[in-house]
Residue, then its C-alpha position, 0 to 999 in steps of 0.5 A: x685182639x680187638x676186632x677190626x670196626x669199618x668206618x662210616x664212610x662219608x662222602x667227599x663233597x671238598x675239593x684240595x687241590x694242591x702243587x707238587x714236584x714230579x719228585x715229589x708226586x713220584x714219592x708219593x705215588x710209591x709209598x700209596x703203592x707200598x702200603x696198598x693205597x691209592x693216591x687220594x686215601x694215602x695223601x688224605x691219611x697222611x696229612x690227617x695223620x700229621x694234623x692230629x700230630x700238629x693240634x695233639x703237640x698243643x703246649x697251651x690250652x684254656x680251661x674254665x675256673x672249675x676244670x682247672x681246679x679238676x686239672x689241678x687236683x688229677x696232677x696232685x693226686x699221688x700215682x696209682x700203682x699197677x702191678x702189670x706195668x711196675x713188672x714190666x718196668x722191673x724187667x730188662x727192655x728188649x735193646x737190654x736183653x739183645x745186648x747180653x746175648x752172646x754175639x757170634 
């Protein structure tokens, strides 16, 4: 298990003021709750969290003449094999082995 790093952390210096329904600020505040955070990180986290989400779902993306060559070259290239991963792909998934036990 990798051991656990702290961020840096920086200070806030922007201020997001945002509007919000009383169901939905309620919401919030429980799930902040729930997960031992307080309001300010959870919403911060969350949102930072659908960002990533939002700019990783990229479909289109530019390269220069050279890196596309690169780009081109890394899919052509036949797979590797690796030996851990193609066991545990030949092995019954969790779902299959839950499946063929007896239910009582």
């Amino acid at each position: 298990m990798r051991p656990v790093q702290k961020k840096k952390l920086m200070k806030r210096s922007s201020r997001i003021d945002l509007r919000a329904t009383q169901e939905e600020e309620t919401l919030i505040r429980l799930g902040a709750e729930r997960r031992g955070e307080n309001f300010t990180r959870f919403i911060l986290k969350s949102a930072c969290n659908e960002a990533q989400i939002a700019l990783g779902d990229q479909r289109h993306f530019s390269l220069s003449a050279a890196d596309f060559d690169k780009f081109v070259a890394a899919l052509d290239r036949p797979a590797r094999v690796i030996p851990a991963l193609k066991k545990l792909l030949q092995e019954p998934s969790v779902l299959e082995r839950v499946s063929k036990e007896p239910r009582s």
